[in-house]
C-alpha positions in Angstrom: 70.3 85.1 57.1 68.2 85.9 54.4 69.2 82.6 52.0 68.7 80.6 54.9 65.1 81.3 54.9 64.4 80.7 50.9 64.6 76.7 52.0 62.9 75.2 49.0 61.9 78.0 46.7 63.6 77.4 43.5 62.4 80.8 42.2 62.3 83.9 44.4 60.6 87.9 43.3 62.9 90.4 45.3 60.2 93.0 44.8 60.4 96.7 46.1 57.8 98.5 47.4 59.5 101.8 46.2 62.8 102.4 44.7 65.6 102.8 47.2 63.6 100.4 49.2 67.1 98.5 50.1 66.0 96.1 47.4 69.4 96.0 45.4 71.5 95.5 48.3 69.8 92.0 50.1 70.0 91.0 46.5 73.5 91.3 46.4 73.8 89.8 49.3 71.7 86.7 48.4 73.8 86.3 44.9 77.3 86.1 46.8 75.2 83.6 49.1 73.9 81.4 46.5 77.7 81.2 45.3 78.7 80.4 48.3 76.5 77.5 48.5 77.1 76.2 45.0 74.0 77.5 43.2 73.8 78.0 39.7 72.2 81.4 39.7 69.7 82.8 37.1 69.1 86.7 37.4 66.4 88.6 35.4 64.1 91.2 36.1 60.4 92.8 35.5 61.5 96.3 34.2 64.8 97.5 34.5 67.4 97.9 37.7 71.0 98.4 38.0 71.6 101.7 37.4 74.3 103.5 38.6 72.1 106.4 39.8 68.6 107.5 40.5 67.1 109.2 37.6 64.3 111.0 40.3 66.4 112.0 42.9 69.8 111.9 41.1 71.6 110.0 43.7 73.9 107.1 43.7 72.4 103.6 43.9 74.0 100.3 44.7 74.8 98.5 41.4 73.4 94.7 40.8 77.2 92.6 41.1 77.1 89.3 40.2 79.6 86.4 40.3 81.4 84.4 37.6 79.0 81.0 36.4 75.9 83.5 37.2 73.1 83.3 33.9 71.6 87.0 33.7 68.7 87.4 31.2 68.9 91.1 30.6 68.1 92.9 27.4 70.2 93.8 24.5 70.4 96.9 24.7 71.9 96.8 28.5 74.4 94.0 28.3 77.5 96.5 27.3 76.6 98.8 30.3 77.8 96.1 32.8 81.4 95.4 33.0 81.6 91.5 32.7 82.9 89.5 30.4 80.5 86.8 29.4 79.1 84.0 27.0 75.8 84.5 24.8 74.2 81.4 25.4 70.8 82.3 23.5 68.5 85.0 22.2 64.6 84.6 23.8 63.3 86.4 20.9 61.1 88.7 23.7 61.4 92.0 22.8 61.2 95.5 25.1 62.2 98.7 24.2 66.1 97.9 24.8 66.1 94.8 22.5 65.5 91.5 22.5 66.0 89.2 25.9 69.4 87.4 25.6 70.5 85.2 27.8 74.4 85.1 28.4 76.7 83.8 31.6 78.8 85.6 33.3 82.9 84.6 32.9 84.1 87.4 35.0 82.5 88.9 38.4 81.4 92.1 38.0 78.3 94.8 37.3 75.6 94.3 35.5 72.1 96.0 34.6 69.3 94.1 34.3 66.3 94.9 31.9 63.6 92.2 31.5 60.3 91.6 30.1 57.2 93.1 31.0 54.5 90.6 30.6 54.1 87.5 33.0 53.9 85.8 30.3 57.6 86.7 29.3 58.7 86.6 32.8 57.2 82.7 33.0 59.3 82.3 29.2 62.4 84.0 30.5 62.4 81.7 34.1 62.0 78.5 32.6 65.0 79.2 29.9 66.6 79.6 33.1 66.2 76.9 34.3 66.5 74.7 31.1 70.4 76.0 30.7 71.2 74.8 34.1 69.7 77.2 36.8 68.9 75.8 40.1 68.1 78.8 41.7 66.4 81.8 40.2 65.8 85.6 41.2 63.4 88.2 39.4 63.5 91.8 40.6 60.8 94.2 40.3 58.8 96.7 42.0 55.4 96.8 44.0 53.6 98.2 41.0 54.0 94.5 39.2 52.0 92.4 41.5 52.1 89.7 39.0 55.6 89.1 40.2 53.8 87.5 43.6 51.9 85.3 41.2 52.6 81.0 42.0 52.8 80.9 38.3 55.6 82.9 38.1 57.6 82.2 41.5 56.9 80.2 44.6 58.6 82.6 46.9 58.3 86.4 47.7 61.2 88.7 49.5 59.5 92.1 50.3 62.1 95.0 51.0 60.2 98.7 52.4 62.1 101.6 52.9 61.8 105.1 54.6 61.9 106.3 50.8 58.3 105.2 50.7 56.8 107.9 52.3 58.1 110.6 55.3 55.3 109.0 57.4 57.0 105.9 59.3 53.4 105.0 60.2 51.8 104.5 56.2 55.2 103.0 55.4 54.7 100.5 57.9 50.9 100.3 57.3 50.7 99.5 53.5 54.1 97.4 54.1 52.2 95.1 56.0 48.9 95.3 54.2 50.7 93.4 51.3 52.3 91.4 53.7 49.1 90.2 54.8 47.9 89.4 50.9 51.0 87.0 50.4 49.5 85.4 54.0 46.7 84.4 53.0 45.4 80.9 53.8 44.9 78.7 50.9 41.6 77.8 50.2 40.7 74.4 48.7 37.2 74.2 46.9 34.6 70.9 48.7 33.3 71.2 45.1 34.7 71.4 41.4 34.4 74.5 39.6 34.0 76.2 36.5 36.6 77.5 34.8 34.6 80.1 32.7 32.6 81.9 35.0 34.0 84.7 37.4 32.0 84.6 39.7 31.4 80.8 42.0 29.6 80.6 45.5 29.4 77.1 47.1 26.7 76.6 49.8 26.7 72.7 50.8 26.8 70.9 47.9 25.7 73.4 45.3 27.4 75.5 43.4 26.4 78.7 41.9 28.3 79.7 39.2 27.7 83.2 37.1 29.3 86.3 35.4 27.2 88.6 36.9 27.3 88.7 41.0 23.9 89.8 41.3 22.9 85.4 40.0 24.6 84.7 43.1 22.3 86.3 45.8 20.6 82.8 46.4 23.6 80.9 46.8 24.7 83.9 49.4 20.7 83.8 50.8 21.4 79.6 51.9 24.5 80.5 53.3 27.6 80.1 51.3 31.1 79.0 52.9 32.4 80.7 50.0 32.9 83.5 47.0 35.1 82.7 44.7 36.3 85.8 42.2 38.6 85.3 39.4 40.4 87.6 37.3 41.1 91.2 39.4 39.3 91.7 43.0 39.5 95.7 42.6 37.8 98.1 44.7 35.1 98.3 41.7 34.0 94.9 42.6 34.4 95.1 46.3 31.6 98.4 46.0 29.2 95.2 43.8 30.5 92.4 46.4 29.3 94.8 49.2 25.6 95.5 47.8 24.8 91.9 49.3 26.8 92.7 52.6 24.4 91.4 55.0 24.4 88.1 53.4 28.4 87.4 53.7 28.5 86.7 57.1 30.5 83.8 57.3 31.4 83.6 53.5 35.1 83.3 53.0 36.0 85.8 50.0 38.7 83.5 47.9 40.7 85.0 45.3 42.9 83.2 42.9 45.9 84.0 44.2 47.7 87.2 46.1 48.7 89.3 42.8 44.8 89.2 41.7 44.2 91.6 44.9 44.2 95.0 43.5 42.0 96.1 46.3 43.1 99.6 48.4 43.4 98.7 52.0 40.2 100.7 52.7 38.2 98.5 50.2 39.5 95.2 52.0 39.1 95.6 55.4 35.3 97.0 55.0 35.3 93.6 52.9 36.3 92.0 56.1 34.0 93.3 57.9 31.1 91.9 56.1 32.7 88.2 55.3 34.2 85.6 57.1 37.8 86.4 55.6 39.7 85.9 52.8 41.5 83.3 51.2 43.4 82.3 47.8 43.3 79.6 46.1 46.6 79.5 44.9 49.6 80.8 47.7 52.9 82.2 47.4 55.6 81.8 49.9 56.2 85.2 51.8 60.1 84.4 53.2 60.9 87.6 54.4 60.0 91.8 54.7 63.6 93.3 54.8 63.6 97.4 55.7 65.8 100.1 55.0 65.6 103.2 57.3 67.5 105.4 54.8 65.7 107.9 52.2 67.2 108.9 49.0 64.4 112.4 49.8 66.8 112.7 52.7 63.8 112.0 55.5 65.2 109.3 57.2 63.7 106.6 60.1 65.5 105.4 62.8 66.5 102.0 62.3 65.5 100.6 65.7 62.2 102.3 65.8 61.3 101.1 62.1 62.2 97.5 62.8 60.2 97.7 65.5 57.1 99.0 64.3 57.2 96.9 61.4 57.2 93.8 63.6 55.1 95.1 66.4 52.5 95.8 63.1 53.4 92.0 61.5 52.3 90.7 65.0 49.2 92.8 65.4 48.1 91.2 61.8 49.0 87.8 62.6 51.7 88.3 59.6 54.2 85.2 60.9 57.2 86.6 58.6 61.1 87.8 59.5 61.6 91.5 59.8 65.0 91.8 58.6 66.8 95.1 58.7 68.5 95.9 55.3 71.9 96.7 56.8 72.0 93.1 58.5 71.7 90.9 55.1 75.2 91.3 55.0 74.9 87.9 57.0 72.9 86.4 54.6 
């Protein structure tokens, strides 16, 4: 099911918006897939995953299994804690705490633990070395808390797996799910005018364009009427409270971002944003292919499956979210 929907996407962030979010086990599920269909599969990962067992709540997790021909770019230090047998193909030279990246291919099927870099720089290094030894499909798995794993630059398509381990409310699991649901939605945005690429701040009103560090240069482009603000670098709520001191003048001003993973904003911050402006936009987009959820919690509070699925699509719907809602348990027919 799920590898079906990835179509195109070359490179795909499974990312977790908590641990025992069900992440582990759709990618599982997508790696026996992508052997099945005669990919060459590259696995690495922002942080590390694979363990045997939770460290917080000290219970067993599903281990990362991968097949024989799969490349896994994992860090030294972790390579003897899987059981395969495999072939060093090269060292990155990137470093983390568990050594250096290496990148080696599997000979045997079996488990591995994945530990990768921690930069997006590294992340861009490590998916591109991927791909130059013969990758045709690539996976990075990380957590919520790196948004720059959502970044275009880094992958052009974005699994999202929530879990009842989230939170024992059903309903802010389902909220906050869908509030970064609706960041990876967002329409892409293409400028009528050139811009600088030095200035954070750009409004475009007509033909003009009003370029500045300082938001507060911008009020006449905002006074004439600008179709759009365009922010680069981090939106954060900081910047939504300046944004907001010219509030009356947004209406109809598109608020454009350069892409999802730049919007640090709290959900609060970016609806009052809405409120004000015309929307917002990005001007570069990353694929959202799927939001897979997992009614079981590791703290023991669990959801019921067909209520969860539910109000996670029921909530998709209400926010004009057009993405699958795929029940963890049902990748197993991926």
């Amino acid at each position: 099911m799920l590898y079906g929907l990835i179509g195109n996407s070359t490179t795909v962030s499974v990312i977790g918006m908590c641990k025992n979010a069900g992440k582990t086990t759709a990618l599982n599920k997508l790696i026996r897939a992508c052997d099945a269909h005669g990919d060459v599969l590259g696995l690495t990962s922002i942080g590390r995953d694979g363990e045997r067992s939770d460290l917080v709540t000290n219970t067993k997790k599903p281990e990362i299994f991968v097949q024989s021909g799969t490349v896994i770019a994992t860090a030294a230090g972790l390579l003897d804690e899987g059981d395969i047998s495999r072939e060093i193909l090269e060292s990155t030279g990137i470093s983390t705490p568990l050594g250096d990246i290496i990148i080696v291919r599997a000979k045997s099927a079996g488990f591995v633990q994945i530990g990768g870099p921690s930069m997006t720089a590294g992340l861009t290094i490590i998916r591109d070395r991927l791909k130059a030894v013969g990758c045709t499909r690539v996976f990075i798995d990380g957590a919520i808390s790196r948004k720059s794993l959502g970044a275009p630059q880094v992958a052009d398509g974005v699994i999202l797996c929530s879990g009842a381990s989230y939170d024992v409310d059903m309903r802010k699991t389902v909220s906050d799910t869908v509030y970064i649901s609706e960041l990876f939605s967002l329409p892409i945005y293409k400028p009528s005018q050139k811009l600088p690429a030095d200035k954070k701040y750009c409004a475009i009103a007509g033909e003009s364009v009003i370029a500045a560090d300082d938001i507060s240069e911008l009020a006449p482009g905002l006074k004439s009427g600008a179709e759009s603000l365009i922010i680069r670098g981090a939106l954060t709520d900081k910047t939504a409270a300046e944004i907001l001191n010219y509030g009356r003048l947004l209406g109809g001003t598109t608020i454009v971002a350069e892409d999802a993973s730049r919007l640090l904003l709290t959900r609060a911050a970016y609806q009052k944003l809405c409120r004000f402006a015309e929307g917002f936009a990005v001007l570069k987009g990353t694929k959202l292919i799927a939001v897979t959820v997992n009614p079981f919690s590791a703290y023991g509070s669990h959801y019921d499956e067909t209520a969860f699925s539910s109000a996670m699509q029921n909530a998709a719907d209400e926010a004009y979210v057009s993405v699958p809602i795929i029940n963890v348990a049902e990748v197993c027919n991926a």
